[in-house]
C-alpha positions in Angstrom: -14.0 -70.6 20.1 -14.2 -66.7 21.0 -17.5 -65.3 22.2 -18.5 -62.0 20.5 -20.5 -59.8 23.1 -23.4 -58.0 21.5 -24.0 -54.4 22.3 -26.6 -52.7 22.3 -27.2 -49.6 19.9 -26.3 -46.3 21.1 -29.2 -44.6 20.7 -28.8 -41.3 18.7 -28.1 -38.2 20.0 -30.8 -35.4 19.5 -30.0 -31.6 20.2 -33.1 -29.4 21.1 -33.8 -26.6 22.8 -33.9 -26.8 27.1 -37.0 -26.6 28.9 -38.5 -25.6 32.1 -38.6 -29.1 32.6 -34.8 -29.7 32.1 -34.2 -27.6 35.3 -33.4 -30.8 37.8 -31.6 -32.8 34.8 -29.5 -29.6 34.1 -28.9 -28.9 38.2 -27.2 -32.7 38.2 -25.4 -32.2 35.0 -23.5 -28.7 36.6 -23.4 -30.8 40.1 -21.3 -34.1 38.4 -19.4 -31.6 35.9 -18.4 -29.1 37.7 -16.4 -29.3 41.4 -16.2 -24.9 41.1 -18.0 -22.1 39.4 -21.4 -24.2 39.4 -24.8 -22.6 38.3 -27.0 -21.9 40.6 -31.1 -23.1 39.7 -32.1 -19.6 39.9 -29.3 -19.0 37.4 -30.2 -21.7 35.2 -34.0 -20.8 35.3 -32.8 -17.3 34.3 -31.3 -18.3 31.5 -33.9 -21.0 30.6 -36.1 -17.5 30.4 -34.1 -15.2 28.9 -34.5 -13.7 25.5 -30.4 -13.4 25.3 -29.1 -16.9 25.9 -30.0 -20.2 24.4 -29.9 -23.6 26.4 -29.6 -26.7 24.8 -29.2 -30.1 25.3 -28.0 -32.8 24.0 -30.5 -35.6 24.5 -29.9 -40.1 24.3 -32.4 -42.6 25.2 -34.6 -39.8 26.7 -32.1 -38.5 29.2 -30.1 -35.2 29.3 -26.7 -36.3 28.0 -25.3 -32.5 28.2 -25.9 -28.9 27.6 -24.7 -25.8 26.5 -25.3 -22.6 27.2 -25.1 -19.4 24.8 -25.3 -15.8 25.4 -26.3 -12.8 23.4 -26.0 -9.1 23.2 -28.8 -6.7 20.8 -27.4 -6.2 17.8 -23.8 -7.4 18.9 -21.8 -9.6 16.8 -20.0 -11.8 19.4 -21.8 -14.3 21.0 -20.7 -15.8 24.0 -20.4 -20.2 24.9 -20.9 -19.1 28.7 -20.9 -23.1 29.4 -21.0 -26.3 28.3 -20.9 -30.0 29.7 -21.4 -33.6 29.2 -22.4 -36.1 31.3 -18.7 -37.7 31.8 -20.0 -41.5 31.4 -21.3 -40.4 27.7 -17.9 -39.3 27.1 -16.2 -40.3 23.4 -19.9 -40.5 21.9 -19.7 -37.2 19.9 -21.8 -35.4 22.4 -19.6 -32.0 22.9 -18.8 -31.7 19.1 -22.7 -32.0 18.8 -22.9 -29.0 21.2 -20.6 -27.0 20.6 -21.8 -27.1 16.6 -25.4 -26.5 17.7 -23.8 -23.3 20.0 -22.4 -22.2 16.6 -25.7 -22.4 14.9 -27.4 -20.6 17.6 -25.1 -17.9 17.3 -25.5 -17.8 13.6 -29.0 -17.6 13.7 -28.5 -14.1 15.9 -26.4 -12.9 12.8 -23.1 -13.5 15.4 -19.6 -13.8 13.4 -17.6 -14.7 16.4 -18.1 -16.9 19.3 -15.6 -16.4 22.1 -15.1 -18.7 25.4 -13.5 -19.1 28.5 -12.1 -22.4 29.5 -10.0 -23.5 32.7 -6.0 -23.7 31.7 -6.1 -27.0 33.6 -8.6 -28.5 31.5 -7.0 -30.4 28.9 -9.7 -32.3 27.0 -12.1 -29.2 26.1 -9.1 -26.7 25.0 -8.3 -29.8 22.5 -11.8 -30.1 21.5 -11.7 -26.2 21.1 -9.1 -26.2 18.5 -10.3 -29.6 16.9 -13.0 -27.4 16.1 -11.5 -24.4 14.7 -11.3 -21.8 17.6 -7.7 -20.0 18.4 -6.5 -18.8 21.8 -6.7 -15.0 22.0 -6.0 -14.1 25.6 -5.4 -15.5 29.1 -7.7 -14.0 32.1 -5.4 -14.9 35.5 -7.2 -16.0 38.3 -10.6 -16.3 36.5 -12.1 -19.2 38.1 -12.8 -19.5 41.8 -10.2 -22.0 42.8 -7.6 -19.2 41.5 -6.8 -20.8 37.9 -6.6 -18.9 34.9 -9.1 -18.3 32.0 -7.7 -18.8 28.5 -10.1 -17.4 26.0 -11.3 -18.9 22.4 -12.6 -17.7 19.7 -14.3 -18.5 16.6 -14.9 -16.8 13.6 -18.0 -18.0 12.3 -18.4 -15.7 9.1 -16.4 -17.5 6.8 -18.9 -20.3 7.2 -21.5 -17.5 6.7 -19.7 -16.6 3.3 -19.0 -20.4 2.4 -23.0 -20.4 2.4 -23.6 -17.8 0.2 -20.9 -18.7 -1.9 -22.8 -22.3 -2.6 -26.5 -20.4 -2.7 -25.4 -18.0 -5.0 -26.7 -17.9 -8.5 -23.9 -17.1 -11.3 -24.7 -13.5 -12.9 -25.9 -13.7 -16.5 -23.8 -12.0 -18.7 -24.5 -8.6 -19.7 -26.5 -8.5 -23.2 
């Protein structure tokens, strides 16, 4: 007879908006993440505070599961996905496509059509995940990162979704009497 191991529930990701209070979690997320180009605290408390960028995290059981981080210009519209990360043992749960879609919304909700990136050339997994969801390779910027790889920028256009939405809000025009 074969045992059947029970598992427990995988308790449901929740996005929201970083905190002040997010600032250690957030510090050990870039520490297990990233061996080069790490953020500082002072740079993640800047951008905890500033009016330009929007942190958020991904959230299971209670804990910080991963974060992203988008940035702004006034009345520009590209918005930029300066970072984001996942805790690597809550791989395969859906948390970067979670992210990354919550990044897009952010960026909508500043009236951005594009959001551009930069990701290692060495890092297979995300530039995958990058054009699972949609975003095309653009450019290359050679020795970007501080161990001397190359940047290879995304983008995303984000205003056909913009248009999809007013396509299915629209109300049909009555005909002219």
């Amino acid at each position: 007879m074969t045992a059947y191991l029970a598992h427990a529930p995988v308790p449901p990701v929740r996005i929201r908006k970083a905190a002040g209070a997010d600032l250690e979690a957030l510090m050990a997320l870039e520490q297990r993440v990233f061996a080069t180009d790490r953020l500082s605290p002072r740079s993640l408390r800047h951008f905890l505070r500033s009016p330009t960028a929007a942190v958020i995290v991904a959230e299971e059981g209670g804990d910080v599961a991963g974060a992203a981080i988008v940035l702004f210009r006034p009345r520009a519209v590209v918005a930029r996905l300066y970072s984001i990360a996942v805790f690597p043992q809550l791989g395969g749960r859906g948390v970067a496509p979670l992210l990354l879609q919550a990044a897009e919304q952010a960026a909508l909700g500043r009236d951005c059509q594009i959001v551009r990136l930069e990701v290692h050339q060495a890092n297979a997994a995300a530039i995958s995940r990058y054009r699972k969801s949609g975003y095309t390779e653009f450019g290359r910027r050679p020795g970007y990162y501080e161990d001397g790889g190359d940047a290879l920028r995304f983008e995303k256009r984000l205003l056909p979704a913009i248009e999809e939405k007013s396509r299915r809000t629209a109300r049909p025009l009555s005909p002219a009497t």
